[in-house]
DSSP file (Angstrom, degrees, kcal/mol; ACC not computed):
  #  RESIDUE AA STRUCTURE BP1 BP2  ACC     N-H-->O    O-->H-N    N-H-->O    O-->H-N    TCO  KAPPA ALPHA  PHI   PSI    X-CA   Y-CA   Z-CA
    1    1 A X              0   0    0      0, 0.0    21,-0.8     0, 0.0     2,-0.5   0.000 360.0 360.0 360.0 139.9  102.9   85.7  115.5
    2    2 A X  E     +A   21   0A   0     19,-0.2     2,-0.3    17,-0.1    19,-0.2  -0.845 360.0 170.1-115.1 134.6   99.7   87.4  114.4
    3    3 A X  E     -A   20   0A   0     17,-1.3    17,-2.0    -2,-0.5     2,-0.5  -0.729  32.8-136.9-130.9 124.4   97.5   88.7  118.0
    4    4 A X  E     +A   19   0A   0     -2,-0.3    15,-0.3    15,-0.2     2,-0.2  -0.973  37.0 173.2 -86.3 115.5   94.7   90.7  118.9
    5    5 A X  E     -A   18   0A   0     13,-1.7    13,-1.3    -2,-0.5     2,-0.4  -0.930  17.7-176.2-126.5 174.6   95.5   92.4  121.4
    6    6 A X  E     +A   17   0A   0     -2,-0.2    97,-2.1    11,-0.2    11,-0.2  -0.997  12.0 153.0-162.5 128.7   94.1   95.3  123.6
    7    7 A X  E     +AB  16 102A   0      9,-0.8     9,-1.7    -2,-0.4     2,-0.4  -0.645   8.3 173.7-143.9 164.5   95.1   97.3  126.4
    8    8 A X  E     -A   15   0A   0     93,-1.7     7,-0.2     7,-0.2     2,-0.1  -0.950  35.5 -73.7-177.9-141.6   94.8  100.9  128.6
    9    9 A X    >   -     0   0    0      5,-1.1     3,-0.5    -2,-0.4    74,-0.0  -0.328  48.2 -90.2-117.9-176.1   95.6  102.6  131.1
   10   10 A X  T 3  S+     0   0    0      1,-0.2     2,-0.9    -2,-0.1    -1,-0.1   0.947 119.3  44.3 -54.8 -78.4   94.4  102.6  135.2
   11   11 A X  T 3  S-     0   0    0      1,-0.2     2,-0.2    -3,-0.1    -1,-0.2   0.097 107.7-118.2 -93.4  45.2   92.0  104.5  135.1
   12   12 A X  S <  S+     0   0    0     -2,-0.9    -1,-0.2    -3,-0.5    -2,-0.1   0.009  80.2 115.9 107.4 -56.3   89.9  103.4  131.8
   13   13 A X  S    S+     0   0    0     -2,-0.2     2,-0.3    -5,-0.1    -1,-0.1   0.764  75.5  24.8 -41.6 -39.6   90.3  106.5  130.3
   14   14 A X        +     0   0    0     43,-0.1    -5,-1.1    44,-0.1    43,-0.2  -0.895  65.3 170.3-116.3 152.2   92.4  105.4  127.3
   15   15 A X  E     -AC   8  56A   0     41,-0.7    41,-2.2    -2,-0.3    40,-0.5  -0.853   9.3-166.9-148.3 160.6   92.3  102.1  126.0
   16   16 A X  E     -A    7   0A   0     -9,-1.7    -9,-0.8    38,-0.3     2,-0.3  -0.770   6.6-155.9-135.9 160.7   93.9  100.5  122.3
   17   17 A X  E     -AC   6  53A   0     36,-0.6    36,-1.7    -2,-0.3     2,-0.3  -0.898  10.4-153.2-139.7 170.7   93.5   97.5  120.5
   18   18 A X  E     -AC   5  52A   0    -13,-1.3   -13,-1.7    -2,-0.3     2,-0.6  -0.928   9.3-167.8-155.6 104.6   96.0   95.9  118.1
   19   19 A X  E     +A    4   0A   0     32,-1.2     2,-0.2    -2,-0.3   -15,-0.2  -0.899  49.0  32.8-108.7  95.8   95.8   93.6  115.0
   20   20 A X  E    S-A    3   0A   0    -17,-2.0   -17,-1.3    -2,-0.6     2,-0.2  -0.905  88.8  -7.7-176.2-147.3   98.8   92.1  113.7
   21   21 A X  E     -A    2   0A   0    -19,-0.2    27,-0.4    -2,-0.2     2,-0.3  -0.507  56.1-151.8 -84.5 170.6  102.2   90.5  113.8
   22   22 A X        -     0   0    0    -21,-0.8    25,-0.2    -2,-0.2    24,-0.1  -0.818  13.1-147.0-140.9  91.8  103.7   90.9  117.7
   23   23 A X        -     0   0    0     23,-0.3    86,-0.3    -2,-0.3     2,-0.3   0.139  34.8 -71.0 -31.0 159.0  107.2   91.1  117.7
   24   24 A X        -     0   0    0     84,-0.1    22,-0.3    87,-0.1    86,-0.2  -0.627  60.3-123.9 -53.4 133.7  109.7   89.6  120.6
   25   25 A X        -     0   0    0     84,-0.4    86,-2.4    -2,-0.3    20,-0.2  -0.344  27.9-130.6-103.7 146.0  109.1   92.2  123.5
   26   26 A X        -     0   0    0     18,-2.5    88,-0.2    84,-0.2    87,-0.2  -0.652   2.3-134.7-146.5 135.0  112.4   94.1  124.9
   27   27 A X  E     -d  113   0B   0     85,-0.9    87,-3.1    -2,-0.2     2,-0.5   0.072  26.9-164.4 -29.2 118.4  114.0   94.8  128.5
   28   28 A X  E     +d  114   0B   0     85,-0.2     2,-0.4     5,-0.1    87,-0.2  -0.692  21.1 176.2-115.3 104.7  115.0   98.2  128.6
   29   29 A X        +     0   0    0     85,-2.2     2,-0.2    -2,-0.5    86,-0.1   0.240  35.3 120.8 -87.6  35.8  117.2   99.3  131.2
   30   30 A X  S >> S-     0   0    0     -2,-0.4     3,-1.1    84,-0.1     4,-1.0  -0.570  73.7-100.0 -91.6 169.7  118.0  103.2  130.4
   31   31 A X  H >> S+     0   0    0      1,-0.3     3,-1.2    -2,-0.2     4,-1.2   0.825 122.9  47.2 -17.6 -80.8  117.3  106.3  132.7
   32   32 A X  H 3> S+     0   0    0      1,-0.3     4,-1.6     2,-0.2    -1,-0.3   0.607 109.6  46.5 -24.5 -55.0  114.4  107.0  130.8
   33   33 A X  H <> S+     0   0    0     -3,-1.1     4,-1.0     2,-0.2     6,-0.5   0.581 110.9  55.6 -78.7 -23.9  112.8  103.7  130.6
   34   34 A X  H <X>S+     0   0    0     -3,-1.2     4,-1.3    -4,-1.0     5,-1.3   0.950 109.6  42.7 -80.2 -38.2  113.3  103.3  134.0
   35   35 A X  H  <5S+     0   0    0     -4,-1.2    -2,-0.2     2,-0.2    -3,-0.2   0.765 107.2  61.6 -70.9 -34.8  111.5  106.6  135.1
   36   36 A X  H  <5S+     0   0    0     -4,-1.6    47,-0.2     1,-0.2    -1,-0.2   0.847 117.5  32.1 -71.2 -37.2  108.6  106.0  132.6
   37   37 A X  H  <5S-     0   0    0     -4,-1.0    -1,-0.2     2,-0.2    -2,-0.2   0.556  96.4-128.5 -79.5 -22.6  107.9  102.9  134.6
   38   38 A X  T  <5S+     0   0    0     -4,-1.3    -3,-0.2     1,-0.3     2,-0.2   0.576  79.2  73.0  83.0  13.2  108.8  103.6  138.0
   39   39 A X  S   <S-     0   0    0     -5,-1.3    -1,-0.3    -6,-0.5    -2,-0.2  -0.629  99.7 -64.9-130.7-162.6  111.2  100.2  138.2
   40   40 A X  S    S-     0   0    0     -2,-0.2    80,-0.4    -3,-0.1     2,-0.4   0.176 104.8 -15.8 -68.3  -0.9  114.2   98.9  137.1
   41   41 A X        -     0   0    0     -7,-0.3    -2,-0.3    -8,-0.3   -12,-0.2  -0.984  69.3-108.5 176.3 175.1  113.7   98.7  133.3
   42   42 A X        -     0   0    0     -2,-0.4    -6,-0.1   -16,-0.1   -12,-0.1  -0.050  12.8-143.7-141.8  64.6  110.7   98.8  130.9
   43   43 A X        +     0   0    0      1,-0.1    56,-1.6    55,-0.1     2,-0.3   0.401  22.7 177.6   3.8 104.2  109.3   96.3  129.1
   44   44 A X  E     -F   98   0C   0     54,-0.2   -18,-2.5    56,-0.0     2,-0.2  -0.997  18.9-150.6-140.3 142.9  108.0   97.4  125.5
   45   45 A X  E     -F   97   0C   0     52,-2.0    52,-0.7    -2,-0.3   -20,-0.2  -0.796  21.1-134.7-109.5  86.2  106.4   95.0  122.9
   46   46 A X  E     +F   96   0C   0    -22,-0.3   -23,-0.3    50,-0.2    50,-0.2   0.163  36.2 160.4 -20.6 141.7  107.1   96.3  119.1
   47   47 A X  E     -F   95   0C   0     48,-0.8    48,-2.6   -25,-0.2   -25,-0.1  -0.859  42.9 -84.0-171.5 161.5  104.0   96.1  116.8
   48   48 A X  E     -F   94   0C   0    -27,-0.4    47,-0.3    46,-0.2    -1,-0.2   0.041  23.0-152.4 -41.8 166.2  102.7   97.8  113.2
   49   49 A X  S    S+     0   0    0     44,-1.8    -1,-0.2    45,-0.2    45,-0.1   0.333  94.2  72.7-103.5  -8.0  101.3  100.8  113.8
   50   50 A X  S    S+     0   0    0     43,-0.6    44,-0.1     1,-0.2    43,-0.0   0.437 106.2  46.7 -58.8 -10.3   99.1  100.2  110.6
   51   51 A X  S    S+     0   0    0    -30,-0.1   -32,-1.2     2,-0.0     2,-0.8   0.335  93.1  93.6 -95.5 -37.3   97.5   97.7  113.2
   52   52 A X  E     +C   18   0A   0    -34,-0.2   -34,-0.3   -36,-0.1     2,-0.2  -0.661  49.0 179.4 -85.2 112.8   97.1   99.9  116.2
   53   53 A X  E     -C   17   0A   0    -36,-1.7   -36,-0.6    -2,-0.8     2,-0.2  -0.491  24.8-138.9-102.4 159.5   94.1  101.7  116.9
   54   54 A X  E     +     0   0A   0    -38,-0.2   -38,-0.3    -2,-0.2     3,-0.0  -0.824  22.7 176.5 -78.4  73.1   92.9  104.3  119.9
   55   55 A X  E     +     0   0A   0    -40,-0.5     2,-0.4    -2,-0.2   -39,-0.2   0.751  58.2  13.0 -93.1 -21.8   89.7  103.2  120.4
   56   56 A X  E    S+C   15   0A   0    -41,-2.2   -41,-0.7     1,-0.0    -1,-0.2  -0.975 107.1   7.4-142.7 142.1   88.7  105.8  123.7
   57   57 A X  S    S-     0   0    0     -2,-0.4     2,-0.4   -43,-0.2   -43,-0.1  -0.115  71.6-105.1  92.0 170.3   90.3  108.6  125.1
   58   58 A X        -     0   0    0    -45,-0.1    -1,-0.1   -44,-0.1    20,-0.1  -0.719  28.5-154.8-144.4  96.9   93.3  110.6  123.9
   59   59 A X        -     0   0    0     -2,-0.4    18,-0.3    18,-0.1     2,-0.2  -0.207  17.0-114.5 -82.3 177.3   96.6  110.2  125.5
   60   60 A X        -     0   0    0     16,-1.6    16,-0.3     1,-0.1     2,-0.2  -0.646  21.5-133.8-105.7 156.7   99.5  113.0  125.6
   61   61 A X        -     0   0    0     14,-0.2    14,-0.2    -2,-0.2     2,-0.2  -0.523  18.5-171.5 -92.4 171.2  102.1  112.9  124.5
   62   62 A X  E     -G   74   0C   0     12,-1.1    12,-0.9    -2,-0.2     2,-0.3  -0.744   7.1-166.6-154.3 152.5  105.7  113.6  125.4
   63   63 A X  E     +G   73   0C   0     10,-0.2     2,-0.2    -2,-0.2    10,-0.2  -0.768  22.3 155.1-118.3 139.6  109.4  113.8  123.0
   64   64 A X  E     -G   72   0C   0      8,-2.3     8,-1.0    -2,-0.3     6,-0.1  -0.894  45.3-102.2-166.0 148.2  112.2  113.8  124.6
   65   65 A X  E     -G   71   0C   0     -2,-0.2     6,-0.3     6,-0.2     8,-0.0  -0.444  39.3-148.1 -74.4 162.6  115.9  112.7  123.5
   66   66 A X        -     0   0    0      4,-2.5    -1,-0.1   -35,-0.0     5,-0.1   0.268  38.3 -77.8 -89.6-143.3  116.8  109.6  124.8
   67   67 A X  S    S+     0   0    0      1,-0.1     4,-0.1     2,-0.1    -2,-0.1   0.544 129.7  62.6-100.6  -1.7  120.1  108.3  125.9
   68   68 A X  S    S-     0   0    0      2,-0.3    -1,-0.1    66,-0.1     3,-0.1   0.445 112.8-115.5 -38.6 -46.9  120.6  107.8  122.2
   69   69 A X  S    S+     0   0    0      1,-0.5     2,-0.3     0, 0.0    -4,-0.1   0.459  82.9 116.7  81.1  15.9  120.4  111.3  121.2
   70   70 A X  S    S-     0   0    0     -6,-0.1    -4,-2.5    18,-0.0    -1,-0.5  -0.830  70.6-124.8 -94.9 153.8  117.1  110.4  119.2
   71   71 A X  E     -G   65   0C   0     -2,-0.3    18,-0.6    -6,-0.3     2,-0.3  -0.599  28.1-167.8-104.1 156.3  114.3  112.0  120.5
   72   72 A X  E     -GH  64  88C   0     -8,-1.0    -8,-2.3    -2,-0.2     2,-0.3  -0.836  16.1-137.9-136.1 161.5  111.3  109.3  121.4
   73   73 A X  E     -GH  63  87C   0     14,-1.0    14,-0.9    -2,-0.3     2,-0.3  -0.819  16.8-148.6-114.5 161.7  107.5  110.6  122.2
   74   74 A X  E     -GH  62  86C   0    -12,-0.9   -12,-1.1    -2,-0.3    12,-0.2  -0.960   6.0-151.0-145.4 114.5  105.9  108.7  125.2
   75   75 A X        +     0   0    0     10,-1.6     2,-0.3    -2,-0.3     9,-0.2  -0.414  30.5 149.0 -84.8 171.1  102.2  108.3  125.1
   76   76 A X        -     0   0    0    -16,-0.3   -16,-1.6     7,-0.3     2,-0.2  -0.773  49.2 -66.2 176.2 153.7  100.5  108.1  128.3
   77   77 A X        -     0   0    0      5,-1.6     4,-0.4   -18,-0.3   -18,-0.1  -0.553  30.5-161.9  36.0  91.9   97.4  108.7  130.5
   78   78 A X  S    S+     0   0    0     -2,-0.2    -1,-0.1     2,-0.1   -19,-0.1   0.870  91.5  31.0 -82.9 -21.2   96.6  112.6  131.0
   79   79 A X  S    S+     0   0    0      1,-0.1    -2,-0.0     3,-0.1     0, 0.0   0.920 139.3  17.0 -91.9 -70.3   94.4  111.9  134.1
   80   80 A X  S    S-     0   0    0      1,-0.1    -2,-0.1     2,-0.1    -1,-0.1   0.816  96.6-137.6 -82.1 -37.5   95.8  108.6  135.9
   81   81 A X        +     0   0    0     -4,-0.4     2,-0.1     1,-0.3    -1,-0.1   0.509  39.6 159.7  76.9   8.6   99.3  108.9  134.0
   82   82 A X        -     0   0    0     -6,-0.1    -5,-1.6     1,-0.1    -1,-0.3  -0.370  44.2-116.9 -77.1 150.8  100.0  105.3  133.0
   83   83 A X        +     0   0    0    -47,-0.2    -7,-0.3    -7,-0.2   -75,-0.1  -0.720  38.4 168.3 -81.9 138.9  102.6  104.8  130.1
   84   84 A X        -     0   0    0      1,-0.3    14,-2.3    -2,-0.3     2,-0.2   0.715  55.1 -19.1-124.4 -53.5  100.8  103.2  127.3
   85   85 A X  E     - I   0  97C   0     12,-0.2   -10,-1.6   -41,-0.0    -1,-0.3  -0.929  42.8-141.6-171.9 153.6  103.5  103.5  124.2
   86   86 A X  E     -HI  74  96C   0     10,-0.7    10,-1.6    -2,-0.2     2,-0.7  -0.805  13.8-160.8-129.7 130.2  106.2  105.0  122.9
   87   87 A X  E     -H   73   0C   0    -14,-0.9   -14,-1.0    -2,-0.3     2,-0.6  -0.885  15.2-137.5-120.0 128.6  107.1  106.2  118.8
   88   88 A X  E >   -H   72   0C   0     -2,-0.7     3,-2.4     3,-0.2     6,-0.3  -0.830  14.2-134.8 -84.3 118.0  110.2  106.9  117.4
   89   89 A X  T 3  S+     0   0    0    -18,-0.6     3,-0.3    -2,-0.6    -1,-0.1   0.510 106.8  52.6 -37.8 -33.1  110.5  109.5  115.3
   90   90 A X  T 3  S+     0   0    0      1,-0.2    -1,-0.4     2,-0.0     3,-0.1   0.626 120.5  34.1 -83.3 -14.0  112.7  107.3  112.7
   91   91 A X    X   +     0   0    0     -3,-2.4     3,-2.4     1,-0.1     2,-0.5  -0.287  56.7 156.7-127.5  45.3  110.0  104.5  112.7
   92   92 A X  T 3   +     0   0    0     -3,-0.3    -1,-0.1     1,-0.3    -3,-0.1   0.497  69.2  78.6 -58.7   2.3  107.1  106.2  113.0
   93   93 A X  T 3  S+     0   0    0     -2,-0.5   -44,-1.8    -5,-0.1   -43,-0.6   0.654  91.8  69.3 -73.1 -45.1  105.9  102.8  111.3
   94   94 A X  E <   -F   48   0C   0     -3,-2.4     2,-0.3    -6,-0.3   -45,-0.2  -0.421  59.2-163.1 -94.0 161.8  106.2  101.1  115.0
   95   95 A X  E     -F   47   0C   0    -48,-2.6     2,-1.2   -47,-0.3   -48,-0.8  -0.917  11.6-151.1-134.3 114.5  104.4  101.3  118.3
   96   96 A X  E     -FI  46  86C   0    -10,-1.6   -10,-0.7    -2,-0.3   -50,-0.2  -0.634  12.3-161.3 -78.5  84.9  106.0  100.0  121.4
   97   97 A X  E     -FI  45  85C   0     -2,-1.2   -52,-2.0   -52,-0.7     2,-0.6  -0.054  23.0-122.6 -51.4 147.3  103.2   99.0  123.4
   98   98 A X  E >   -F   44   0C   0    -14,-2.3     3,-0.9   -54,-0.2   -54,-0.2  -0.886  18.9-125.0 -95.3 142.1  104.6   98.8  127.1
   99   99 A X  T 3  S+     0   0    0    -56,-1.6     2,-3.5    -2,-0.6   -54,-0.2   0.592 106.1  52.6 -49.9-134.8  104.1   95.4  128.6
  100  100 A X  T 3  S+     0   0    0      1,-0.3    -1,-0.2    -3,-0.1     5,-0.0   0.043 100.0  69.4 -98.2   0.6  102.1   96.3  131.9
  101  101 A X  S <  S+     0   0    0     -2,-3.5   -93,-1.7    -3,-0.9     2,-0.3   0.372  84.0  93.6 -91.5  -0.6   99.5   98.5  129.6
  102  102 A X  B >  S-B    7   0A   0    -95,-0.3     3,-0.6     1,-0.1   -95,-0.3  -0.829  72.7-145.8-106.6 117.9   98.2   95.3  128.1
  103  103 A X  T 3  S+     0   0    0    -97,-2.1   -96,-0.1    -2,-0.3    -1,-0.1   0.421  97.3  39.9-103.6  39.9   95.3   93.5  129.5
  104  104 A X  T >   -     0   0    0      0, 0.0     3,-1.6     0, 0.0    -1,-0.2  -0.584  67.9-176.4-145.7  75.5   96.8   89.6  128.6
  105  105 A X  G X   +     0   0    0     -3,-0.6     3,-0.6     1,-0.2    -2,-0.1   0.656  66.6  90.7  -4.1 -48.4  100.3   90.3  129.6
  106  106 A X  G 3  S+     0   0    0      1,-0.2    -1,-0.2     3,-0.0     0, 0.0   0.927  72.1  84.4 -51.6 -30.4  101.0   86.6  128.4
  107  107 A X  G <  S+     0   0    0     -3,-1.6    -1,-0.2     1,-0.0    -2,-0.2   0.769  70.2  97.5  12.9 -92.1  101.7   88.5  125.1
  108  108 A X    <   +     0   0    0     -3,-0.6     2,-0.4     1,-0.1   -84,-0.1   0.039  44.2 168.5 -36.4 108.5  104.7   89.1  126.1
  109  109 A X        -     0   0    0    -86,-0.3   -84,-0.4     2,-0.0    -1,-0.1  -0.463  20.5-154.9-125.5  63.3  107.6   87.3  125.1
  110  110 A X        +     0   0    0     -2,-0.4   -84,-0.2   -86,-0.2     3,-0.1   0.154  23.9 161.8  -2.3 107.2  111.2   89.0  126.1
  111  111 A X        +     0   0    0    -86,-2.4     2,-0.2     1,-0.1    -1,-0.1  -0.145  58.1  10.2-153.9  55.5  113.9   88.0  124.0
  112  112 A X        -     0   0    0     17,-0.0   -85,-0.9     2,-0.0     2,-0.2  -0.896  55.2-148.1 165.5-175.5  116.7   90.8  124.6
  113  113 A X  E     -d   27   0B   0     -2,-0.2    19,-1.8   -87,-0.2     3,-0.4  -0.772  12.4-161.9-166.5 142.3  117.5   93.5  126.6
  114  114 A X  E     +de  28 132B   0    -87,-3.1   -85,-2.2    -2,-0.2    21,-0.2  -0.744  59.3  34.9-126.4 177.1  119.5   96.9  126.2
  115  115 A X    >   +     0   0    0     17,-1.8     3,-4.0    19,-1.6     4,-0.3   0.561  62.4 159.2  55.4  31.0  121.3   99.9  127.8
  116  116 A X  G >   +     0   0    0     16,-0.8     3,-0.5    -3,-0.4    17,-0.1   0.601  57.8  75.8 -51.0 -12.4  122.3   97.3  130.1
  117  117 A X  G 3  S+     0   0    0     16,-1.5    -1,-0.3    15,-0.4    17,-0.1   0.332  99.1  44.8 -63.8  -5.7  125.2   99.7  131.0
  118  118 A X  G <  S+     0   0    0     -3,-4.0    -1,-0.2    15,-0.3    -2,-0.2   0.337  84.6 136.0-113.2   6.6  122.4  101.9  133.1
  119  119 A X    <   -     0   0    0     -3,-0.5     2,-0.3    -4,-0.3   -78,-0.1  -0.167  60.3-131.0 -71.9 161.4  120.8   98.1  134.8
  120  120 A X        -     0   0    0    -80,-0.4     3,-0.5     1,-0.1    -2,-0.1  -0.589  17.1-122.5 -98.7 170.3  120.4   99.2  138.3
  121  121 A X  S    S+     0   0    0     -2,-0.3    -1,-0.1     1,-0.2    -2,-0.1   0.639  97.7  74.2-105.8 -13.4  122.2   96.1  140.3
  122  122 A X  S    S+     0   0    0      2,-0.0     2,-0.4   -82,-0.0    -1,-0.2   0.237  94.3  52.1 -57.6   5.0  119.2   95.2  142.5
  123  123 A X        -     0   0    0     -3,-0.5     2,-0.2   -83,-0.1     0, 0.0  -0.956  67.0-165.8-149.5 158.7  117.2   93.5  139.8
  124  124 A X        -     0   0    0     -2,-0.4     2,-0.2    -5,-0.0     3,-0.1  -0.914   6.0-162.1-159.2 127.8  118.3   90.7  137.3
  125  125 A X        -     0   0    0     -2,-0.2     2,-0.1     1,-0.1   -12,-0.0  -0.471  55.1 -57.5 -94.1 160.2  116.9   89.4  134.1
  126  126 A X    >   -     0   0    0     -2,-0.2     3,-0.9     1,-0.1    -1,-0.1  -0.423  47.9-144.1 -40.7 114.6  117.9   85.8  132.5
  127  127 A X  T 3  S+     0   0    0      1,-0.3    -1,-0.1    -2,-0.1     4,-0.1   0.347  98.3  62.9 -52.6  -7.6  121.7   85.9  131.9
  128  128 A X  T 3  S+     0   0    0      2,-0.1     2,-0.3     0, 0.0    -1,-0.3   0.174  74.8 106.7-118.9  27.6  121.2   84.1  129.0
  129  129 A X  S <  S-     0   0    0     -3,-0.9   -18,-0.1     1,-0.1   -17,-0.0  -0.817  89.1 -98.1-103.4 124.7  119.0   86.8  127.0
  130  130 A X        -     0   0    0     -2,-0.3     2,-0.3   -19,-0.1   -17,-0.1  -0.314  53.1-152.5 -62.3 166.6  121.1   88.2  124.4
  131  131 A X        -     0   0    0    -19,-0.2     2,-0.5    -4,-0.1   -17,-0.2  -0.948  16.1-170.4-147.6 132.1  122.5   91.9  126.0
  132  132 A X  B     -e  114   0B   0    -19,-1.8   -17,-1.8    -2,-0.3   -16,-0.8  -0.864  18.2-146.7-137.6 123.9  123.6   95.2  124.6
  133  133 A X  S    S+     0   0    0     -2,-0.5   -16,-1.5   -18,-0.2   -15,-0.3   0.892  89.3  13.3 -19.2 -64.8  125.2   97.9  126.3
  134  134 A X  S    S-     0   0    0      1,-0.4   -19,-1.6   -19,-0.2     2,-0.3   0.671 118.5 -46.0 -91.5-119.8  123.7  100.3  124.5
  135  135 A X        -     0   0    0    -21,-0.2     2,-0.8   -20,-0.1    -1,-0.4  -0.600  69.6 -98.4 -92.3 172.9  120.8  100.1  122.2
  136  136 A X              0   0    0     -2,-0.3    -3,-0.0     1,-0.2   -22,-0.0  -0.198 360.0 360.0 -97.0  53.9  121.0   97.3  119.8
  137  137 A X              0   0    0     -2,-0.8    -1,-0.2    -5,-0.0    -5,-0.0   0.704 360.0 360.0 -53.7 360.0  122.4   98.8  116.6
């Protein structure tokens, strides 16, 4: 479905906008994803990046391999630190905005979830969401 949408961080500092199609959004439950967010999983919604603008501020980056053994950069916040979106070095095409960086959330529409071999066992998503261990190759 094709969105404008527009997002940032706490404190202001950064904010994005987005013009395009907006992909099905997915749960991610690895190490990583979990730390970037500070909960149980991490919610990122795929979009162009031929669509995604910065429009204030300049966030950092940081690459690091995942649990994959591809290395991911993680945009962020340098003052407040919220995670805003993440690019994969093979798609450099995509942006995964994270869901809680967004400021109409309703966006989001979940329709998988992976590394479900790291979900922590306190938290539970819809059983009925297709599932992959791993990543979804």
């Amino acid at each position: 479905m094709y969105q404008v949408l527009t997002g940032g961080c706490l404190c202001g500092g950064v904010r994005y906008r987005y013009e395009g199609e907006v992909r099905d959004a997915n749960y991610c439950h690895c190490e990583d994803c979990r730390r970037i967010s500070g909960s149980a999983f991490g919610v990122s919604v795929p979009v162009d990046a031929a669509g995604f603008e910065i429009v204030r501020g300049e966030p950092k980056g940081y690459t690091k391999s995942g649990d994959s053994g591809r290395a991911v950069t993680r945009f962020f916040c340098p003052e407040c630190g919220s995670p805003l979106f993440t690019v994969p070095p093979l798609h450099p095409e995509v942006r995964f905005l994270k869901a809680g960086s967004l400021d109409d959330p309703s966006a989001v529409r979940p329709a998988r979830q992976s590394w479900t071999r790291s979900r922590v066992s306190w938290a539970s998503i819809d059983p009925e969401l297709p599932s992959f261990e791993k990543g979804r190759s």
